[in-house]
Structure formats: C-alpha cells, structure tokens
N, C-alpha and C positions, 0 to 999 in steps of 0.2 A: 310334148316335153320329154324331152330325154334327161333329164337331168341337168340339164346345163342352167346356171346360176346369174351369168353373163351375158344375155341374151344371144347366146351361140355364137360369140366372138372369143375364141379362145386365144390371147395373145402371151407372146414366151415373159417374165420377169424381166425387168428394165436393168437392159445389159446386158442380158441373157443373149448370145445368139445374133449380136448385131454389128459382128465382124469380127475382123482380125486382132488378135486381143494386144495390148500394147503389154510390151518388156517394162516399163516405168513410166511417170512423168517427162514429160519434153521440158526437156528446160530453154530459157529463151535468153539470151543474152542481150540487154539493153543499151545503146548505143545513144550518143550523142555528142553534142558541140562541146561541153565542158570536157572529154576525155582530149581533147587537143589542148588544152591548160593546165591539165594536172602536173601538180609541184610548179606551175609560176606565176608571177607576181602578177594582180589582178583587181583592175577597179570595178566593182558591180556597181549598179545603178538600178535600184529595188523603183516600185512604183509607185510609192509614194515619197519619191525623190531622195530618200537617203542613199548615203555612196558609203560603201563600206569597199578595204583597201586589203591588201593580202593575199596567201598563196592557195591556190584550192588542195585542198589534201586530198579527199574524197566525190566521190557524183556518182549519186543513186537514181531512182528513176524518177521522183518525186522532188528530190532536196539535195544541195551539194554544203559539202563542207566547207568552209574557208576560216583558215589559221592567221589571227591579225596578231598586230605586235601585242607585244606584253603578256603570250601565252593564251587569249582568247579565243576562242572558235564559237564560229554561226551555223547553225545548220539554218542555210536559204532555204525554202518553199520555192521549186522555181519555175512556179506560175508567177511571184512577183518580183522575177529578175524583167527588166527591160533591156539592159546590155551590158556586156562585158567588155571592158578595154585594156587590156595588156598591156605592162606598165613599162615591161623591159622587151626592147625589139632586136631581133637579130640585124646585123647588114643586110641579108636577104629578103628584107619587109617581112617576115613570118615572125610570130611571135612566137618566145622563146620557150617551145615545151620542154617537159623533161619527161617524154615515152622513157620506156627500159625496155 
C-alpha cells in the first residue's frame, strides 16, 4: 500500500480535464408549426374537443398564447392542441401570417 485510499485508481475531479472547456451555455432556439400563425386568426381544436377562437400572440416550447375577444388569453398546453385552422386565408391558399 502506498497510500492510496481509492484502491489505486486515481481519477482527475468531475470536469476536471475532460476537454475543451466551453465559453458559456449553448443556447438552442425552439422552432415550430405555431411560429407560421403568429399574430393570425386561429381556430384551436384542444383534445377534449373544445375549440377556442383567436389570434396566437406568443409559442413557447411547451404552451402558446392565444388572445380571444374581449381581452382574454389562454396559455394552451400544446400537448392538448389536436389542430389548428386559420380562419383568414390569403388568395394563395397559405394562411395569413404576420412574420416581421
């Protein structure tokens, strides 16, 4: 025994030494279907058949916003979105977003 504590496996501190060290966090940018509707009019169709009506303001990774009349907003779960149908269609059959 030499002294060794660790049955003679001396290993560096976790992160120690296990490469190239990173400048920050990676940020990931989340993409999906709802960023083609933001700002337009929009019928959701939730899964246990309610339809709620309105403009999507917002769409996180998890939940999107939607703005109904009378100053109301939902934050959807949209695990229980089933479909969305766009209420106002351009000439070109695409529905009417409002990218900036």
């Amino acid at each position: 025994m030499r002294g060794s504590t660790n049955g003679g496996s001396a290993k560096a501190p976790r992160g120690a030494g296990s490469g190239p060290a990173r400048e920050g966090p990676r940020q990931r940018r989340y993409s999906d279907f709802f960023e083609e509707f933001r700002d337009a009019e929009v019928r959701v169709v939730l899964y246990n058949e309610k339809v709620l009506s309105g403009r999507i303001v917002e769409s996180r990774r998890y939940w999107v916003k939607l703005a109904a009349d009378g100053g109301t907003y939902y934050y959807i779960n949209k695990a229980w979105v089933v479909y969305v149908q766009p209420l106002k269609v351009r000439r070109d059959g695409e529905a009417q977003a409002g990218r900036r």
